[in-house]
Steps between C-alpha positions, in 0.01 A plus 500: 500500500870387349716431832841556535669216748819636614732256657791659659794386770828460529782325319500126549121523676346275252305766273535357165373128565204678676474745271440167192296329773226832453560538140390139460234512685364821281636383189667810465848680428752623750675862499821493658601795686869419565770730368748272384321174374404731170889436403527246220858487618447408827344193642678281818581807664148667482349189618247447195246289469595198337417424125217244617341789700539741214322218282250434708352858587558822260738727681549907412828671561739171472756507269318854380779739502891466422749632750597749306169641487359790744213398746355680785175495656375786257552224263401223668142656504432569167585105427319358809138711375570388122528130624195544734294622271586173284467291786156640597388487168446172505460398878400675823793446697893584467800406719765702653787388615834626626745655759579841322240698733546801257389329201150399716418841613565616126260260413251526758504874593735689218798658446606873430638544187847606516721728238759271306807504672832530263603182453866609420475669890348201605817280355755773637286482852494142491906441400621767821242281744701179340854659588415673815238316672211535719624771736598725222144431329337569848673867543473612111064385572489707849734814326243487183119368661536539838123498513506125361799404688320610864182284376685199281678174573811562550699159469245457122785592252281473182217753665809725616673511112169566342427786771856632422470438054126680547620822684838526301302457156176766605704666742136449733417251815322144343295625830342795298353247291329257713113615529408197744196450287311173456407413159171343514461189379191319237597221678477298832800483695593232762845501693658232714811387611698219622504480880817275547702466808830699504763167586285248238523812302867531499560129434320485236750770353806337586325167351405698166866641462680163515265387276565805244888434509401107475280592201799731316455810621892605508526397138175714406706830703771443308325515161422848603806652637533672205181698553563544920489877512153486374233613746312168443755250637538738829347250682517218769683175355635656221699830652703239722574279296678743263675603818613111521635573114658798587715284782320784778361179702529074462208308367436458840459812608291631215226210554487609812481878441193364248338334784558774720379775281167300345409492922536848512322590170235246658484745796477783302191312332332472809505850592369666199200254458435535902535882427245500225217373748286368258581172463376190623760283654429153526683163454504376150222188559266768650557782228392220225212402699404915539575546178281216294213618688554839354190500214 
């Protein structure tokens, strides 16, 4: 039976070097299920592996995409089963590995397809949310879904503008389209994730962002001002430092709004993989010794 070795956790938690440990150990390739390391243009900021680590094990879904390119989870799917099938082709075991837990349950379970939204609404959607911020975003999605508002989270602004592009472009709830069907699956699926105390958690964050600004990270933002209103670069360690170029807050103050915000997005992590309840937490020396003994 092909398996399927998820390996899931959140930011900073040590997935990736666990994640090669496995591969090695199965001679095999790794899928990465992280929505922003598939950005060529991106690399310090999205924590990457390194080039060595991209050498030394085959990687899916780094450097993938552009940033000016659409991806969702609907996406993200149809890639992950074309690469699995390659991988499984030729060995009996794949890796997963990443912190985007909607990209893992499209992988492992499915995901509704969804009507194409206008991407000229989207754009239109996306510039008033840039202008008028979160609270306006908040009261257009509870005026226009209130069904998805009552259920959704509330402080996520990307799941909040897509909610808000979908119903202005179909003129329907994105809740009318989500069956809550499991896809099966001609594979063998295995899920754990990285059992890491909170404070060692959270220093290992702070660590990893003074070594991103160490490594060039506000030099890599400002390559990509130019592109900022794009959906891909709304995210931790790049939205604040374009606030820092915009003179909104110091250097300072930005590194530690990064800091700050990776610990909540950490959090946030930690919720939705509890929530899921099919996951085996463990620390990371005890999911490679579960997961070697696997076949």
């Amino acid at each position: 039976m092909k398996t399927l070795i998820v390996i899931a956790g959140p930011t900073a938690s040590g997935k990736t070097d666990l994640a090669i440990e496995v591969a090695r150990h199965y001679q095999t390739d790794i899928l990465s299920a992280d929505s922003r390391q598939c950005y060529r243009e991106m690399s310090i900021g999205v924590a990457k592996p390194t080039e060595e680590q991209l050498h030394s094990v085959t990687h899916y879904f780094i450097n993938s995409h552009s940033i000016h390119e659409q991806v969702s989870a609907g996406m993200y799917e149809r890639y992950a089963l074309e690469k699995l099938n390659h991988i499984f082709s030729k060995n009996d075991v794949a890796v997963c590995v990443g912190g985007t837990g909607m990209y893992i349950k499209a992988i492992c379970e499915g995901i509704d397809e969804m009507p194409e939204v206008d991407p000229n609404i989207y754009l239109a959607t996306e510039s008033e949310f840039n202008e008028k911020g979160i609270d306006w975003l908040k009261e257009e999605v509870s005026k226009t879904d209130e069904a998805f508002f009552n259920q959704s989270e509330t402080e996520n602004p990307a799941r909040l503008l897509r909610a808000l592009t979908f119903s202005r472009s179909t003129g329907k709830s994105i809740l009318d389209f989500r069956t809550k069907e499991t896809k099966k699956r001609d594979f063998a699926i295995v899920k754990y994730a990285i059992d890491i105390e909170r404070e060692l958690l959270y220093q290992r964050i702070n660590t990893r962002v003074d070594m991103m600004m160490d490594a060039g990270l506000l030099d890599e933002v400002k390559g990509l001002v130019p592109f900022r209103n794009l959906k891909s670069l709304n995210t931790v360690g790049y939205a604040e430092l374009f606030n820092y170029f915009d003179g909104v807050w110091s250097l300072e103050q930005s590194i530690d709004k990064i800091k700050q915000h990776s610990r909540n997005y950490a959090k946030r992590q930690i919720t939705w993989f509890k929530h899921q309840g099919n996951y085996h937490w463990l620390k990371a020396e005890d999911i490679a010794k579960d997961a070697f003994n696997i076949l």
